[in-house]
C-alpha positions as CSV (number, residue, x, y, z in Angstrom):
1,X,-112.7,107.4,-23.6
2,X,-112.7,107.3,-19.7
3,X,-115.4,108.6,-17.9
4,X,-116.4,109.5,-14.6
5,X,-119.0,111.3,-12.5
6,X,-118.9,114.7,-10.4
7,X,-120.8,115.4,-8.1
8,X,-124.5,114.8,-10.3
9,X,-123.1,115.1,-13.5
10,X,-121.0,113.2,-15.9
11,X,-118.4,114.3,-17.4
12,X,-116.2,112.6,-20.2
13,X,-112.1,113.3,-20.3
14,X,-110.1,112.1,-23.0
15,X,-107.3,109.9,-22.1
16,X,-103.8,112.2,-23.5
17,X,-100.4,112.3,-23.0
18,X,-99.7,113.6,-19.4
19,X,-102.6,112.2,-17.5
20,X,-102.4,110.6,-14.2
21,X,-104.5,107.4,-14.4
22,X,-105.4,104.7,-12.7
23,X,-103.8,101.0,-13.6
24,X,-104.7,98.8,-10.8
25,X,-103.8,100.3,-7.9
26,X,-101.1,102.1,-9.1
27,X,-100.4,105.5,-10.3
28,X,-99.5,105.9,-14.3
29,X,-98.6,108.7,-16.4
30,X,-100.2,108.4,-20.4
31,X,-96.9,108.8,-22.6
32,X,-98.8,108.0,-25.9
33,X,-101.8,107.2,-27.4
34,X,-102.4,105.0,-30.1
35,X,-104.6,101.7,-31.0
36,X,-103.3,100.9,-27.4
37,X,-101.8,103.0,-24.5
38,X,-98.0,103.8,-23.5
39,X,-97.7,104.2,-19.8
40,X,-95.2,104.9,-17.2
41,X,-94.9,103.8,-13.8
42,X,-93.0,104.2,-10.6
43,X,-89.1,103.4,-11.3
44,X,-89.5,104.4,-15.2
45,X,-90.4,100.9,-16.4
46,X,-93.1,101.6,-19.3
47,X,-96.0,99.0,-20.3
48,X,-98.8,99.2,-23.0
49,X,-102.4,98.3,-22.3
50,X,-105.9,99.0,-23.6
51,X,-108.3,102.0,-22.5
52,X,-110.5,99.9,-20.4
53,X,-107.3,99.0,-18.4
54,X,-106.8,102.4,-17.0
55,X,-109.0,104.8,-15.2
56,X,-108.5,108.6,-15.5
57,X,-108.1,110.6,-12.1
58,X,-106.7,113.6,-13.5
59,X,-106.2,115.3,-17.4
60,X,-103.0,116.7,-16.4
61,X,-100.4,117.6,-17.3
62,X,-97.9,115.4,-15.4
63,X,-94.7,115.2,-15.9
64,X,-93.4,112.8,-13.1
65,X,-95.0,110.5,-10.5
66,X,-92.4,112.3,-8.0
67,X,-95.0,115.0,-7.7
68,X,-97.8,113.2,-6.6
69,X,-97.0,114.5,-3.0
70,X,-100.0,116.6,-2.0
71,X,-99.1,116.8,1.4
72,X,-101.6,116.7,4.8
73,X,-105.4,116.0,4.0
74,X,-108.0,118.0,6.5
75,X,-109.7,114.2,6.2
76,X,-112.2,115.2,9.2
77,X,-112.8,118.4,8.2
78,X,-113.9,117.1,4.5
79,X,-115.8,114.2,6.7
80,X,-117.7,116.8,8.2
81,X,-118.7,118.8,5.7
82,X,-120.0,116.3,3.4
83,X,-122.3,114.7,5.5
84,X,-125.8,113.6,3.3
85,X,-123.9,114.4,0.1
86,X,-122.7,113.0,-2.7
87,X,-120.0,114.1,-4.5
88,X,-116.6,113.1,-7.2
89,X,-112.9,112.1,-6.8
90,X,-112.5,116.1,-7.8
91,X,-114.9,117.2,-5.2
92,X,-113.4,115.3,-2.7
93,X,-109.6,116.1,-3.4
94,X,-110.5,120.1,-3.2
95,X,-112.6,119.1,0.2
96,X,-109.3,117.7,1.4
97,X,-106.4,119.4,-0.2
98,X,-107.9,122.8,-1.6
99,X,-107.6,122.4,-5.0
100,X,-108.0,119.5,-8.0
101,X,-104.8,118.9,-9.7
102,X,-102.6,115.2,-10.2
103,X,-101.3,115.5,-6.2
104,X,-105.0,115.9,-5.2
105,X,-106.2,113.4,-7.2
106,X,-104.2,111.0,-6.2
107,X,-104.1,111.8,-2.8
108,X,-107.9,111.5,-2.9
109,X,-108.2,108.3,-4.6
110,X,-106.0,107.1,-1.6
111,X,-108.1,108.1,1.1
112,X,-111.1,106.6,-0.7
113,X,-109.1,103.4,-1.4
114,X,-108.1,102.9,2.9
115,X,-111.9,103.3,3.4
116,X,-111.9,104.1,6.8
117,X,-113.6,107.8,6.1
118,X,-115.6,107.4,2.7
119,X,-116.8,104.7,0.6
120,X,-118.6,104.3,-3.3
121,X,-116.5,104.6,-6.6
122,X,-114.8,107.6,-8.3
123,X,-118.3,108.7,-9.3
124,X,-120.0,108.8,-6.3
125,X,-118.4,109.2,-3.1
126,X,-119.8,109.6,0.3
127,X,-118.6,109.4,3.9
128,X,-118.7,106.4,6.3
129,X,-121.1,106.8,9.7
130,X,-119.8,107.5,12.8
131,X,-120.7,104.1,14.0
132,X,-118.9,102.6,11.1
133,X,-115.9,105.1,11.1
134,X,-115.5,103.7,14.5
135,X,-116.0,100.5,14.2
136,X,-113.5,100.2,11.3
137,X,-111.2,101.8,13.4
138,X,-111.4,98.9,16.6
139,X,-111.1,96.4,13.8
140,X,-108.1,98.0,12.2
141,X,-106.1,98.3,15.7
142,X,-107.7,94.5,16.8
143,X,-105.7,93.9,13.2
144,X,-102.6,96.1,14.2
145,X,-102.6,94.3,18.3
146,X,-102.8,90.7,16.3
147,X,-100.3,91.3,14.1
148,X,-98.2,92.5,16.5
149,X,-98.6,89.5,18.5
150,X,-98.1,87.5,15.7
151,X,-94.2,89.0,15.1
152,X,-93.6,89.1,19.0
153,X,-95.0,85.3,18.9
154,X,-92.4,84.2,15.9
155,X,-89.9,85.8,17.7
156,X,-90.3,84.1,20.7
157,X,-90.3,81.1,18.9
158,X,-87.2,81.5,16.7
159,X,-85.5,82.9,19.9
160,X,-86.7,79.9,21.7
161,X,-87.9,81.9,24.2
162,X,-91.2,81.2,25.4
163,X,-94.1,83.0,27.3
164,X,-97.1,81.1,29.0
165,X,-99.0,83.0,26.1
166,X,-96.9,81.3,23.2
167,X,-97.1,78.2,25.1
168,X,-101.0,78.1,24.6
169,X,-100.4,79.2,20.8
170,X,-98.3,76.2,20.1
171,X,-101.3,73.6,21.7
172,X,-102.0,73.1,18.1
173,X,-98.8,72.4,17.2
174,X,-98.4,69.5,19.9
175,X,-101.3,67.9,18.8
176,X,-99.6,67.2,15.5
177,X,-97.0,66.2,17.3
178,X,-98.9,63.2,19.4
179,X,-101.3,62.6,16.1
180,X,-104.1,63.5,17.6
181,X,-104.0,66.5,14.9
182,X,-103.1,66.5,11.4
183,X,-103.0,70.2,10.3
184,X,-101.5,73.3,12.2
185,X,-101.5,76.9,10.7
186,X,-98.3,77.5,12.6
187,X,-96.5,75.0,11.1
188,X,-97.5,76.0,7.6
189,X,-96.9,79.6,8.9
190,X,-93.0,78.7,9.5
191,X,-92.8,76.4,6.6
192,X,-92.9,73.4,8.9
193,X,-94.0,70.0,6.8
194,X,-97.5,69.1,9.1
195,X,-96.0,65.7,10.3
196,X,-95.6,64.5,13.2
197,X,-91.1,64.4,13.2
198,X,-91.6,67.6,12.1
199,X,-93.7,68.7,14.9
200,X,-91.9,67.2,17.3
201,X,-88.5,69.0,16.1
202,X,-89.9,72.2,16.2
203,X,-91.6,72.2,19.5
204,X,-87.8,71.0,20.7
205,X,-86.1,73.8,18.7
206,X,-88.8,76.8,20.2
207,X,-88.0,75.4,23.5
208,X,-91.9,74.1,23.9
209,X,-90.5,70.6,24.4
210,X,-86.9,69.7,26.4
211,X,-84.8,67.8,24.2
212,X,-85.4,64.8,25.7
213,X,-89.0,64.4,25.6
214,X,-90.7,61.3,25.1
215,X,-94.1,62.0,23.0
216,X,-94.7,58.1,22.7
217,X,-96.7,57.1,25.4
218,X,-99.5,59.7,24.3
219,X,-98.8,59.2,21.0
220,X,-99.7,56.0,21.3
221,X,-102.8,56.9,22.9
222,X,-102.1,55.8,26.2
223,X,-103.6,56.8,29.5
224,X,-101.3,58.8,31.2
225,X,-104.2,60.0,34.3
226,X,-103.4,59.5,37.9
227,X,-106.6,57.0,38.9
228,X,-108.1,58.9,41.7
229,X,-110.8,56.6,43.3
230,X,-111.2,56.3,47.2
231,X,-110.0,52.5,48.4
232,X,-112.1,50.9,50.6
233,X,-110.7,48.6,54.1
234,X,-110.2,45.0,53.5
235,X,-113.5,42.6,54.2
236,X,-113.4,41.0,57.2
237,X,-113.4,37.5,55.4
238,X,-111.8,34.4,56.5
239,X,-108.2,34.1,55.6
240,X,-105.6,30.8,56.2
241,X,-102.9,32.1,57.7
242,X,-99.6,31.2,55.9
243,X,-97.2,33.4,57.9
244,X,-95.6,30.5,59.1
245,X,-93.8,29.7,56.0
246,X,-90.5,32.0,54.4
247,X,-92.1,33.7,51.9
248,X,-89.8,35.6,49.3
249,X,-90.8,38.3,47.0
250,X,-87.5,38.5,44.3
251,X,-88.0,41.2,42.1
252,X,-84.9,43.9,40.2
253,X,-84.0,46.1,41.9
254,X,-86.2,49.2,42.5
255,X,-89.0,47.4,42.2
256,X,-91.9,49.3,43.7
257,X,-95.0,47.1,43.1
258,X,-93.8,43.8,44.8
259,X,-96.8,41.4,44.0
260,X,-95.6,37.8,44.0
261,X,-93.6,35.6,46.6
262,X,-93.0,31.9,47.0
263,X,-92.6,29.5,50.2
264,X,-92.0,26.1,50.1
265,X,-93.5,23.8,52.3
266,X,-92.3,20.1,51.9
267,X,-93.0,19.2,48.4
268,X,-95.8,22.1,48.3
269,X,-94.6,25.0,46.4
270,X,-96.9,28.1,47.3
271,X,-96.7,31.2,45.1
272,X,-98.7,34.1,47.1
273,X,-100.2,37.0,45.2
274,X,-101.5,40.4,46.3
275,X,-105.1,39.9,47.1
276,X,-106.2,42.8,44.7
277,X,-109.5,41.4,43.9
278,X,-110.4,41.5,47.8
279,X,-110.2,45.7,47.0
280,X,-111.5,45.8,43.8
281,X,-114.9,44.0,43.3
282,X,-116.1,43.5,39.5
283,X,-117.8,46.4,38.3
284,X,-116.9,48.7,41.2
285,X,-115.4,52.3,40.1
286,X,-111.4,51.0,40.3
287,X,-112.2,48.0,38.3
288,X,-113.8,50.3,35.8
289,X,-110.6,52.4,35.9
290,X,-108.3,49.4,35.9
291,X,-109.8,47.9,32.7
292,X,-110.1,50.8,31.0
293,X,-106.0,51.1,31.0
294,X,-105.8,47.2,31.2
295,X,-102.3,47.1,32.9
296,X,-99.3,49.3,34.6
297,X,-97.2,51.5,32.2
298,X,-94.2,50.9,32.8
299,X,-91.9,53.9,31.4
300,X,-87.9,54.7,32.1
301,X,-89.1,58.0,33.7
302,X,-92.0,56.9,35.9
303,X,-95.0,54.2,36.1
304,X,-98.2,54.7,35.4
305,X,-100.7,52.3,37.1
306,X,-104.1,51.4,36.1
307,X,-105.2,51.2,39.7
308,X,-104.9,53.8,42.7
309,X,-101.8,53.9,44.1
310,X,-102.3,53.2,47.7
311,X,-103.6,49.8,46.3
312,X,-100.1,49.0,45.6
313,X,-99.3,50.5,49.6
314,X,-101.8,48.6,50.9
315,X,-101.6,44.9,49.2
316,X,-97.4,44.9,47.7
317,X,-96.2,41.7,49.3
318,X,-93.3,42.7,52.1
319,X,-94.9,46.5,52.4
320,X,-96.2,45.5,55.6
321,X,-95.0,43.3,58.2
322,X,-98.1,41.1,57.1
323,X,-99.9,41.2,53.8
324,X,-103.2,39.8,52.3
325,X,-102.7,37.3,49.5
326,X,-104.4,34.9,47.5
327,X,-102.0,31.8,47.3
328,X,-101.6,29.2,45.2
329,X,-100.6,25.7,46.5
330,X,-99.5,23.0,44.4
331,X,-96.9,20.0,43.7
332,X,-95.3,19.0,40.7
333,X,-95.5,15.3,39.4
334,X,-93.2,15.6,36.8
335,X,-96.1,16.0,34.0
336,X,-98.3,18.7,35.5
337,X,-98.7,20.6,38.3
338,X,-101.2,19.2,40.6
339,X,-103.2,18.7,44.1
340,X,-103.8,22.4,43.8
341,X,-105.2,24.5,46.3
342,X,-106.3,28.3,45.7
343,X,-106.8,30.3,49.4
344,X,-106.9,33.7,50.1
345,X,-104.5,34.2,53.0
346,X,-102.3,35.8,55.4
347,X,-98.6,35.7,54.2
348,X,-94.9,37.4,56.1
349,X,-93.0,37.9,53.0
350,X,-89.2,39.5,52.5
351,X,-88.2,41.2,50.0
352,X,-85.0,40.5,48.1
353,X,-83.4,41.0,44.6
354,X,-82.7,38.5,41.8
355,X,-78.4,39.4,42.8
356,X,-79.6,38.5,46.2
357,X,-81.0,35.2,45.7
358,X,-79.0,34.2,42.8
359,X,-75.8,34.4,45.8
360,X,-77.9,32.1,48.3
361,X,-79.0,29.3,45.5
362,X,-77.1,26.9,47.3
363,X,-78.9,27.1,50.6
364,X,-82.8,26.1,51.3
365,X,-85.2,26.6,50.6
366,X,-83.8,28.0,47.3
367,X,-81.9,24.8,46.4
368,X,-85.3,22.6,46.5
369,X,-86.9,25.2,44.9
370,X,-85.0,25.3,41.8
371,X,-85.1,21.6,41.9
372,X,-89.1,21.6,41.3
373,X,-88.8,24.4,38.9
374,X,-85.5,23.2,37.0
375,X,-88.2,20.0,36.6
376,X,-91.0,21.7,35.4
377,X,-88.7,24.0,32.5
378,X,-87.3,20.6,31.8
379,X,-91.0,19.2,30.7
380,X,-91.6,22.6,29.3
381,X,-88.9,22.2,26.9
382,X,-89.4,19.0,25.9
383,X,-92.7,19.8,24.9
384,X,-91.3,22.5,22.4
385,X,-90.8,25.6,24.4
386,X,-88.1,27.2,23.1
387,X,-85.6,29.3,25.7
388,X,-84.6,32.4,23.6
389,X,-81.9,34.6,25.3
390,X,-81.4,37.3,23.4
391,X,-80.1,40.6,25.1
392,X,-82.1,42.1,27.8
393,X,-81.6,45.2,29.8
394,X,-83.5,47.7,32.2
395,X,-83.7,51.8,31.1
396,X,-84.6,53.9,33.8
397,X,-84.6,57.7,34.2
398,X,-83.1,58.8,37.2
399,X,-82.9,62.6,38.2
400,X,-82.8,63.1,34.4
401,X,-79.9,60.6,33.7
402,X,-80.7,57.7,31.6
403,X,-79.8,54.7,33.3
404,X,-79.1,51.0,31.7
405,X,-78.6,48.7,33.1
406,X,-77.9,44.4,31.4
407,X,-80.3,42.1,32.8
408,X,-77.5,38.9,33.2
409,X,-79.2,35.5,33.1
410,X,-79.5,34.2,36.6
411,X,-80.8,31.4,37.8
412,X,-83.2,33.1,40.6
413,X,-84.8,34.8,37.5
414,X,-85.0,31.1,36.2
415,X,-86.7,29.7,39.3
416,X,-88.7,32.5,39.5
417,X,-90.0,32.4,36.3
418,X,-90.6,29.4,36.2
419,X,-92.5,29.2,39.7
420,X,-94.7,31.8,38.4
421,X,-95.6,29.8,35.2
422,X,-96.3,27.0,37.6
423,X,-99.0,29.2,39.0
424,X,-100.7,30.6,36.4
425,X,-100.6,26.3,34.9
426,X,-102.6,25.7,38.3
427,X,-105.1,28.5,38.2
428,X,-106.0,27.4,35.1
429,X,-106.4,23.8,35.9
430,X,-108.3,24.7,39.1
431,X,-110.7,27.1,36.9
432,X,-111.2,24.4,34.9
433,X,-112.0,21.5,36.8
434,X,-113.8,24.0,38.6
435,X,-116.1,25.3,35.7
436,X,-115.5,29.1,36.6
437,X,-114.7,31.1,33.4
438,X,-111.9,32.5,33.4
439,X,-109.7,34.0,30.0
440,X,-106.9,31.8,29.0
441,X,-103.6,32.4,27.6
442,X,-102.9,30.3,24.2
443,X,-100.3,30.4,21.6
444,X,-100.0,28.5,18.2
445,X,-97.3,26.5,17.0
446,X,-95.3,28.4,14.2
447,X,-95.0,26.7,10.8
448,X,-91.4,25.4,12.3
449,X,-90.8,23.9,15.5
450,X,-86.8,24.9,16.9
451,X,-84.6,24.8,19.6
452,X,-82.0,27.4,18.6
453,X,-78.3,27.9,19.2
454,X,-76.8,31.5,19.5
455,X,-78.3,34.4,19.2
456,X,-78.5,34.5,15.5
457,X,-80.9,31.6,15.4
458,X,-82.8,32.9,18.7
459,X,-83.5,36.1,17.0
460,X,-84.5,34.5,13.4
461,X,-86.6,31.9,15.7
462,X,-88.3,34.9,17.8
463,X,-89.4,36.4,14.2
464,X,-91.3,33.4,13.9
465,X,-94.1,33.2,16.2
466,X,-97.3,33.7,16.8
467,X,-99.4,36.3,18.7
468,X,-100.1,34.8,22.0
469,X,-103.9,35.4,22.4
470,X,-106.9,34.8,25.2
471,X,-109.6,33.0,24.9
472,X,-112.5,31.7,27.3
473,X,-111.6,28.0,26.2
474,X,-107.9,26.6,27.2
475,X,-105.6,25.9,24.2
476,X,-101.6,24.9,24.5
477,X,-99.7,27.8,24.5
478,X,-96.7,26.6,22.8
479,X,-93.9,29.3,23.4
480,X,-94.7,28.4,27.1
481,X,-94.5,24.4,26.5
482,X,-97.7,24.3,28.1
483,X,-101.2,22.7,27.3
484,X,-103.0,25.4,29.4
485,X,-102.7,28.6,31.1
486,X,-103.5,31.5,32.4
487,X,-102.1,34.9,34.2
488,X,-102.4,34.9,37.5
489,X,-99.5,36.5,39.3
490,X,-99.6,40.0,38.4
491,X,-102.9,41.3,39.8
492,X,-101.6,44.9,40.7
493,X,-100.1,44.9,37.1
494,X,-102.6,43.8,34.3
495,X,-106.1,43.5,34.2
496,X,-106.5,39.8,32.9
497,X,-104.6,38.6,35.8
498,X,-107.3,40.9,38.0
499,X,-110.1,38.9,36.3
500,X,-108.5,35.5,36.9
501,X,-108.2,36.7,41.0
502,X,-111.7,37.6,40.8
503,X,-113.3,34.9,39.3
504,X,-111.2,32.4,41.4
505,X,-111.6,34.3,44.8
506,X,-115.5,34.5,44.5
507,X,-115.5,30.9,43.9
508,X,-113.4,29.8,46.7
509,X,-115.6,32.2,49.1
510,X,-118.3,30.9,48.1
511,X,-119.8,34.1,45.8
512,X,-121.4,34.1,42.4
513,X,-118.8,34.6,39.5
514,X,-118.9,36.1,36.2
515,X,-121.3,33.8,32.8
516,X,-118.8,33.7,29.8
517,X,-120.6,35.8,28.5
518,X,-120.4,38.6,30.9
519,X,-116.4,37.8,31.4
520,X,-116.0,38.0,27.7
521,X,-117.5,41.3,27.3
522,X,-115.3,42.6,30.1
523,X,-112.3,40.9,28.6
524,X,-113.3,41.7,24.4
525,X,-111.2,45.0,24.8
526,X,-108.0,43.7,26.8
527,X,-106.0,42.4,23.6
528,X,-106.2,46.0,21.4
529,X,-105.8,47.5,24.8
530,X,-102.2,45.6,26.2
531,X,-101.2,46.1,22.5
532,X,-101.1,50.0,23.0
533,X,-99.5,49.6,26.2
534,X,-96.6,47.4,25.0
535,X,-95.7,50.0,21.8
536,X,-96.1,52.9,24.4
537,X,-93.4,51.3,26.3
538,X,-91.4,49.8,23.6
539,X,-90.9,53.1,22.0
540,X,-90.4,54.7,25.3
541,X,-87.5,52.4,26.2
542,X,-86.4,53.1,22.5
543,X,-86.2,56.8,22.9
544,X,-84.8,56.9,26.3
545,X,-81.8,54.8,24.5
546,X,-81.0,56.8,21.9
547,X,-80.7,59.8,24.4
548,X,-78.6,57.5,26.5
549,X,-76.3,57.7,23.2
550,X,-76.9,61.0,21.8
551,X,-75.2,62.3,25.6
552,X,-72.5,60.3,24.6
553,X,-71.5,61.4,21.1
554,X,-68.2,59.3,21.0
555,X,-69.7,56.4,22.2
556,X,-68.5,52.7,21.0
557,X,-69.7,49.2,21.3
558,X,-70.0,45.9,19.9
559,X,-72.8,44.7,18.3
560,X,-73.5,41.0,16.9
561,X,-74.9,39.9,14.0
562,X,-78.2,38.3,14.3
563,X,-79.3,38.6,10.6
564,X,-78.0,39.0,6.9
565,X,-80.1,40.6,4.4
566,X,-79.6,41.8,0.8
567,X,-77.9,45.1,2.1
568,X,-78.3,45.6,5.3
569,X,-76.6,43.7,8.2
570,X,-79.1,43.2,11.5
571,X,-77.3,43.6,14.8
572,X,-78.1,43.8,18.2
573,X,-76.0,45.6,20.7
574,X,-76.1,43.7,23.7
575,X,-75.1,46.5,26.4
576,X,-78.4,48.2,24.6
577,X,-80.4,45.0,23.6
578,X,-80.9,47.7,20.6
579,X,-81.5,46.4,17.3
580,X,-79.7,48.2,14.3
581,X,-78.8,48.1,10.6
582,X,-75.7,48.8,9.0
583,X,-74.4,48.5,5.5
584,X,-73.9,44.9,4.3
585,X,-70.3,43.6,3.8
586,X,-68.9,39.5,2.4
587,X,-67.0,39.8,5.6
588,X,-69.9,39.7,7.9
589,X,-71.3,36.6,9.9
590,X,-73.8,35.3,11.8
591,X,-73.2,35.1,16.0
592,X,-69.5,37.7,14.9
593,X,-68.9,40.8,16.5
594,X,-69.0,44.1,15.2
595,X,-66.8,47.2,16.6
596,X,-69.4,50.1,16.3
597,X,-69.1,53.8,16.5
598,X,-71.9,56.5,16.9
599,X,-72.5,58.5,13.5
600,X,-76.0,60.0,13.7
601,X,-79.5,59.8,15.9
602,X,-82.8,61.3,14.9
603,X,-85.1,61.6,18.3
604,X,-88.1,62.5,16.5
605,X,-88.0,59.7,13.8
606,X,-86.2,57.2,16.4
607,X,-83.2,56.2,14.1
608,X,-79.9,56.2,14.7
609,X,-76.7,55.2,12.3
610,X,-74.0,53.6,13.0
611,X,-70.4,53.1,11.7
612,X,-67.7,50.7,11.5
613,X,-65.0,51.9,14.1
614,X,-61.8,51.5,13.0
């Protein structure tokens, strides 16, 4: 038996063929009775279940759910007039429809079951407040305006058409993207895995992200800020002037942060470097900023420095007709560089590129130049340093073209290089016999000592060292070939070489410098710090090449192999100095050359596949 209560009293109706009942929230008509019941629901389909299954709404008798229709319900007139009472399902259905028969009841049960007007069970029913009536109804259009959103939103998004609105929706989404979140209920909401490939395609396919974008920098966690700290004049301190000798700042071309040069006088080899640390005192606001980022970013589609840029305006050798420098003077005696002098100065430098200088070689100063440097790499490499040559090239964005361009081995980048490892060897040995701390630069010796031939053993040799590392006390650094050094030439660039400047400067001009102590806890950071820095940009210049290829879908190259492993073939692609796999093959060789074609490139997980051409 089924019971239920009307109004005050109780009343008991037996459950019979031809009653509308109550199974879930569905409507059911009794079609037998036996130890259990036979009911039928919408679309004919017939099920058997037990008494306490099903509630009675109405004895009947009903002969098909297709006449439940009761029609309009007077709802506020029945909310009105039962106000303080209490009353049954069949009380309520003749409030709102007249009469008590299977429509009625059903319809009644409905209007209980929305809740907006009434509230209580099938035995005692009474209507809602005002207050609540009202406030069910803001809720229920706040529901009906979010919803709404929500399928305007996910159209937007599958139509990739975006509104400033949508933009702010998908926040969450972008955070997965970078990894700085791991959960978004959008993604889950579209069915999109909560990774961060996966966020990254989807912002791209909604139109959230251009196709191009490059998520790596701030995925990996760099500082992407403008530093915007006031810069202070120049001291008035005593200066020597230098502007007497050629002074040369050789850099690539487009190089906007010129901040080394070299002069020769006599046998003297001078290599000037922006006087940052006469602007940026230890502790001061920009040094805060500047070690916080601990050196420049440099991306294809713009820089990010770690100090103001008008430092860079004010100090980048050749900007001005006359620029402030701290220069190093030394000679070379064949074993070390020596009678070494560290000034700040006055220097007139021009700027010119490696192509430049790499014509004029043959002329002085350049000639004797390369004749003390081609003496120092000489010592350097007989002391182990190993020259490794593998494939370089520079990626740039330009007006939203990618351009690459090979980095050819010149001999001005030789000299060069080689003059500016000449510089960092004397600040070191000046800080040193000087006693000021500074942080060295140190390398161990890998477990094998090489001087490889092609590019296959350059690459294999590469593989094998070790993490270059500072340290307060100077150790050989042995990709370098030297016994002891430091950075020193790239001031406007990196923090350590800030920290050498500023240490060495005070103690030329006579100021107190940094304990160890104090230089180490300003320096503790610098290592985790440059790491970021260098995977920001590595995967940058990654990225930026494999949209350089995906604009060019029938692109074909060479690539060389460098490695063989069990079944995959390691080349690098020399007009990309790109690294890549492809299937292994007995016909492949170390230092050969490999036709390639473009198959496949995946942005978001950085990979791209290539094939055999024919």
């Amino acid at each position: 038996m089924i019971g239920f209560s009307q109004g005050n009293c109780v009343s008991s109706t037996p459950i019979r063929p031809g009653s509308l009942v109550l199974y879930k929230i569905h409507p059911a008509i009794v079609s037998s009775v036996a130890d259990k019941i036979e009911i039928q629901l919408a679309g004919g389909k017939s099920k058997r279940v037990r008494d306490k299954d099903v509630t009675v709404l109405h004895p009947g008798p009903l002969n098909s759910l297709g006449m439940l229709d009761a029609g309009a319900a007077n709802i506020d007139e029945a909310w009105e007039l039962l106000e303080g009472e209490c009353v049954g399902l069949a009380e309520l259905a003749e409030f709102l429809y007249g009469d008590f028969s299977p429509a009625s009841a059903w319809g009644a049960w409905q209007v209980l079951n929305d809740g907006l007007y009434f509230e209580g069970d099938l035995a005692a029913i009474r209507r809602r407040s005002e207050d609540a009536v009202a406030a069910e109804r803001r809720a229920r259009e706040e529901k009906r305006e979010a919803e709404r959103q929500v399928l305007e939103f996910r159209a937007h998004v599958e139509a990739g058409e975006l509104d400033d609105d949508d933009r702010k929706r998908l926040a969450e989404v972008e955070r997965v993207a970078l990894g700085t979140a791991d959960h978004s209920r959008i993604l889950a909401s579209f069915g999109v895995p909560e990774t961060a490939e996966a966020a990254h395609r989807f912002l791209v396919r909604c139109g959230y992200w251009h196709e191009a974008h490059n998520p790596w920098p701030q995925r990996a966690g760099a500082r992407l800020d403008e530093v915007v700290i006031g810069v202070p004049d120049l001291p008035d301190e005593p200066r020597r002037d230098l502007t007497g000798l050629a002074a040369w700042a050789i850099d690539d071309a487009g190089n906007q942060d010129p901040d080394d040069a070299i002069s020769l006088d006599g046998d003297r080899l001078w290599v000037h470097v922006a006087d940052v640390a006469a602007l940026v005192r230890a502790g001061g606001h920009m040094d805060e900023a500047a070690r916080e980022r601990s050196a420049n970013l440099y991306l294809p589609e713009r820089i990010h420095t770690m100090l103001p840029e008008p430092v860079t305006h004010r100090l980048g050798l050749g900007l001005a007709e006359v620029s402030p420098a701290l220069s190093f003077g030394f000679r070379f005696d064949g074993e070390a560089v020596s009678d070494i002098e560290v000034t700040p100065s006055w220097v007139r430098v021009q700027r010119a590129t490696y192509d430049e200088i790499d014509a004029r070689m043959h002329e002085a100063p350049f000639v004797d130049i390369r004749q003390i440097t081609d003496g120092y790499r000489r010592r350097r490499l007989a002391r182990g340093a190993a020259r490794i040559d593998l494939p370089e090239v520079s990626v740039r964005v330009v007006e939203g073209e990618v351009v690459i361009r090979p980095l050819p081995k010149l001999d001005s980048r030789d000299m060069v290089t080689d003059a500016m490892l000449m510089a960092g060897e004397a600040a070191a040995r000046f800080a040193q016999a000087s006693g000021v701390p500074i942080p060295y630069v140190m390398q161990p010796t890998p477990d094998e000592v090489r001087q490889p031939q092609g590019m296959a053993e350059m690459y294999a040799y590469r593989r094998l060292f070790k993490p270059s590392r500072a340290g307060l006390e100077p150790e050989p650094h042995f990709g370098l070939g030297l016994d002891i050094y430091a950075r020193a030439t790239s001031p406007l660039r990196r923090y350590s070489d800030l920290l050498v400047h500023q240490q060495l400067r005070n103690h030329v001009l006579g100021k107190p410098v940094l304990s160890a102590d104090a230089l180490l806890e300003r320096s503790a950071s610098l290592d985790a710090a440059g790491a970021l820095i260098r995977r920001a940009e590595r995967m940058s210049n990654l990225h930026w090449k494999l949209v350089y290829l995906q604009r060019r879908p029938a692109w074909q190259g060479q690539g060389v192999v460098v490695a063989l492993e069990e079944r995959k073939t390691v080349l690098i692609v020399p007009e990309l100095a790109l690294e890549t796999r492809v299937r292994a093959s007995p016909e492949h060789v170390l230092d050969t050359q490999l036709k390639l074609t473009l198959r496949e490139i995946d942005l978001p997980a950085q990979t791209v596949i290539f094939g055999m051409a024919g």
